[in-house]
DRENLODREN-747646 format. One record per residue (C-alpha): x, y, z; residue in one letter. Coordinates in nm, 2 decimals, decimal comma. Layout:
<recs>
<px:X py:Y pz:Z aa:A>
...
</recs>
This chain:
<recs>
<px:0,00 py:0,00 pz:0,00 aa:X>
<px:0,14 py:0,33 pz:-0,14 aa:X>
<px:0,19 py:0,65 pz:0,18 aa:X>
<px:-0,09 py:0,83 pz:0,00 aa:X>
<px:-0,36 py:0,50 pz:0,00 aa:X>
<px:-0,22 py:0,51 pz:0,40 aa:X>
<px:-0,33 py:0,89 pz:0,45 aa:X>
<px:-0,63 py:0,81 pz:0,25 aa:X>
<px:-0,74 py:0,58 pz:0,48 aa:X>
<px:-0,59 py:0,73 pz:0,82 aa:X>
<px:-0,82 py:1,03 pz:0,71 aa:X>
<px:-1,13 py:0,81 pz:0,65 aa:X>
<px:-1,13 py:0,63 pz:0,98 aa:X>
<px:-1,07 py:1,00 pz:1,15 aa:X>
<px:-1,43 py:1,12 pz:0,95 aa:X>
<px:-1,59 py:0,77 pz:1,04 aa:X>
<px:-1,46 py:0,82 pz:1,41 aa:X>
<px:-1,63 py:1,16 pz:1,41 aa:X>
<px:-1,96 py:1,08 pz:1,28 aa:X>
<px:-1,97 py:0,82 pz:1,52 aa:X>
<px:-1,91 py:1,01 pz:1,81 aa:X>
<px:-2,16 py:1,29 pz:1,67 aa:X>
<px:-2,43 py:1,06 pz:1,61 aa:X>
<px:-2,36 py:0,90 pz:1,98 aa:X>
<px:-2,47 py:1,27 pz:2,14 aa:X>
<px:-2,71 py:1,35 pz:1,95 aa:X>
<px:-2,94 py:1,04 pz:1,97 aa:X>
<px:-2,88 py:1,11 pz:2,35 aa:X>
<px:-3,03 py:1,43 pz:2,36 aa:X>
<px:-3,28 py:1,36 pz:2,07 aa:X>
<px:-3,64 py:1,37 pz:2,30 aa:X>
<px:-3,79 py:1,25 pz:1,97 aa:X>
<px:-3,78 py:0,87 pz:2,02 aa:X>
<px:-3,78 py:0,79 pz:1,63 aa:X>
<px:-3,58 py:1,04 pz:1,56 aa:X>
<px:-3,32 py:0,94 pz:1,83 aa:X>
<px:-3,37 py:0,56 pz:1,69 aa:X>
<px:-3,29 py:0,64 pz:1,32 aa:X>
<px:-2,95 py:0,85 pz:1,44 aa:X>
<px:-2,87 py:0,53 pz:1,66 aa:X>
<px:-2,91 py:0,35 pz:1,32 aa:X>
<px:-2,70 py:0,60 pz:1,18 aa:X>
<px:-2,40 py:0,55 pz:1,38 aa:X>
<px:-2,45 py:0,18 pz:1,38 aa:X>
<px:-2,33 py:0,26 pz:1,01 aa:X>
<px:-2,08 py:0,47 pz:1,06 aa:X>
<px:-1,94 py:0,22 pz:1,30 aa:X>
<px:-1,94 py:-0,07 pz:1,01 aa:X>
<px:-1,75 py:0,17 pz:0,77 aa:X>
<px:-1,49 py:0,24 pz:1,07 aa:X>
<px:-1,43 py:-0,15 pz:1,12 aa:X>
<px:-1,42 py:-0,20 pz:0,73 aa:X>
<px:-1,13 py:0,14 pz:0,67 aa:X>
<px:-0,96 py:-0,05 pz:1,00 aa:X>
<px:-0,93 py:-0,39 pz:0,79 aa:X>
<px:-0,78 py:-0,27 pz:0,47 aa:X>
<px:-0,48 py:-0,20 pz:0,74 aa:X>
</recs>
């Protein structure tokens, strides 16, 4: 794997990680349950794409 396919995918994970941990507070402060429950479903995915940048390492 070339440096730049490396920083490609360090930079990935660091978006992934982020969106994660956005999602994470706002579905706790959501009061709108289904609303709260599709951002949860969100960051289920974001955690997914995280564990599948991880693997190409």
């Amino acid at each position: 794997m070339t440096n730049k396919e490396l920083l490609y995918i360090e930079d990935a994970l660091g978006h992934e990680n982020f969106m994660k941990s956005c999602c994470q507070k706002t579905s706790e402060q959501l009061k709108d349950v289904t609303l709260a429950e599709y951002i949860k479903q969100l960051e289920t995915k974001h955690t997914e794409l995280f564990n599948k940048f991880l693997n190409l390492l």
